[in-house]
C-alpha angles and dihedrals in degrees: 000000000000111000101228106076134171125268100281124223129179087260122134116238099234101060122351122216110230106158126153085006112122117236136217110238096222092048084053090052100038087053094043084059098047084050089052096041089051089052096051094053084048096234137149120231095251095054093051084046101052089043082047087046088225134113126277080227092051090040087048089054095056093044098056086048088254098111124096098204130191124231083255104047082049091048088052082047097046087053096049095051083045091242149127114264082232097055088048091050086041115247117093095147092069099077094095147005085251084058106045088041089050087045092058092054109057099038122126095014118138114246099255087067099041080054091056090047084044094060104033081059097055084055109056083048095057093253090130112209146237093261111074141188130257126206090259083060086247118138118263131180123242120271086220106092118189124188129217147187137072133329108285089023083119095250098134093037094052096034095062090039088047089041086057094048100050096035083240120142116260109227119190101196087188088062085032093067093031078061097051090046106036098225136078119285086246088046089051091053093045095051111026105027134232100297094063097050087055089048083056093042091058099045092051103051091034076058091048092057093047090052100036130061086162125033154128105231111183106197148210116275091234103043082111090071093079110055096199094048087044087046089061088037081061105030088059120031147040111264131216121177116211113213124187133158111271075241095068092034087064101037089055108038076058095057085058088064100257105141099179104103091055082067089073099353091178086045088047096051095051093051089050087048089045094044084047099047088048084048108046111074083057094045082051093069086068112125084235138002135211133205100215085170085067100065145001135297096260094038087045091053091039085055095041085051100055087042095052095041097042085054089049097046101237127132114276 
């Protein structure tokens, strides 16, 4: 264990009772956000804890803005969330005049707008973008599709279905990394961390773009964790983004045969909510998005298929 920790109280580290306490407003930020970043990267507290090397007591506090947490214990923070320790304390835009001057001007501005930017930048750096060109010099979407959203969302299921349909090729990014590294997905996260598997994640899908000028690519939930791998996953695809009810996410990720979730089924359900709520706002950049909760496997393909193929610009 480190030996810089955070100011210990006799909180317990689930839920710490702090009524009637004052706290400080930027405790209570800085822990909303570790909470958020946390979400987003879909891991528990005592993961983050152990990759922190803290206590889940000591990682609570500071979530709930009642830890009074040293540069060093934020810094351990920061690495396991795979983060900048700006971005954890909540200012990544302060590192240079280009950036508080870019800053200024796009405060304030509604997220269309900050999209458009987005991609007008990407651009200018090289990055191409999901929009085309045609021969007439008219904008078409990629031919690359690439589906999005949680595990059981039917990404795998309707991407092969939708890949046959159309004679695309069918890419499973998840197979796909477990290729590059030689090992499971699961194996890949145990022994070589998170970092690795995101090294593996990028250079997988950055393969299936090379390969493939037409494709259906299902991905990995989190591959929103990481923005330069999502930025590719924009600039050159055709996104969808797969919905479904946490309900449906959990029902169906057990009819794969992943058991897991019975062990603490309510447990279960408010990490999927939490990993949902972190995730969201990403998925939400999709082209298109699809509610696969709100009717059955061969309706929801049938309405994936006219979707996909009204985008493209092929007869239906």
């Amino acid at each position: 264990m480190s030996s810089t920790i955070l100011h210990e109280t006799s909180l317990t580290p689930e839920a710490p009772n702090t009524e009637g306490d004052e706290k400080n407003p930027f405790l209570v930020a800085l822990g909303e956000r570790v909470r958020a970043l946390r979400s987003r990267r879909g891991m528990t507290r005592k993961a983050v804890a152990h990759a922190a090397d803290v206590s889940e007591r000591h990682l609570a506090n500071l979530e709930y803005g009642v830890g009074n947490a040293s540069i060093l214990i934020l810094l351990q923070v920061a690495g396991a969330l795979q983060c900048t320790l700006a971005e954890l304390i909540g200012d990544v835009t302060t590192s240079s005049p280009e950036w508080l001057l870019l800053r200024e001007l796009l405060e304030r501005r509604d997220e269309d707008t900050l999209r458009r930017v987005r991609v007008v930048v990407g651009e200018m750096l090289g990055m191409g973008a999901a929009a085309e060109r045609s021969k007439g010099g008219a904008p078409t979407r990629s031919p690359r599709v690439a589906l999005i959203g949680l595990r059981g969302a039917g990404k795998s299921t309707l991407g092969r279905m939708l890949a046959e349909d159309l004679g695309f090729s069918f890419v499973d990014l998840c197979r796909e990394i477990e290729a590059f590294a030689g090992c499971s997905v699961g194996e890949i996260q145990g022994l070589y961390g998170q970092n690795a598997y995101r090294r593996y994640e990028r250079r997988a899908l950055e393969e299936a773009i090379q390969i493939h000028p037409e494709a259906v690519i299902a991905t990995p939930g989190g591959i929103v964790s990481d923005p330069a791998t999502f930025n590719l996953l924009l600039a050159h695809c055709t996104t969808v983004w797969l919905q479904a009810s946490p309900e449906d996410h959990m029902k169906r990720v057990i009819a794969q045969g992943d058991l897991r979730p019975m062990a603490s089924s309510r447990e279960a359900m408010d990490d999927l909510k939490n990993i949902l709520a972190g995730r969201a706002a990403f998925y939400s950049k999709a082209d298109f998005r699809l509610d696969t909760s709100a009717q059955a496997l061969d309706a929801s393909f049938a309405a994936l298929r006219s979707l996909v193929r009204q985008a493209l610009d092929l007869k239906t």
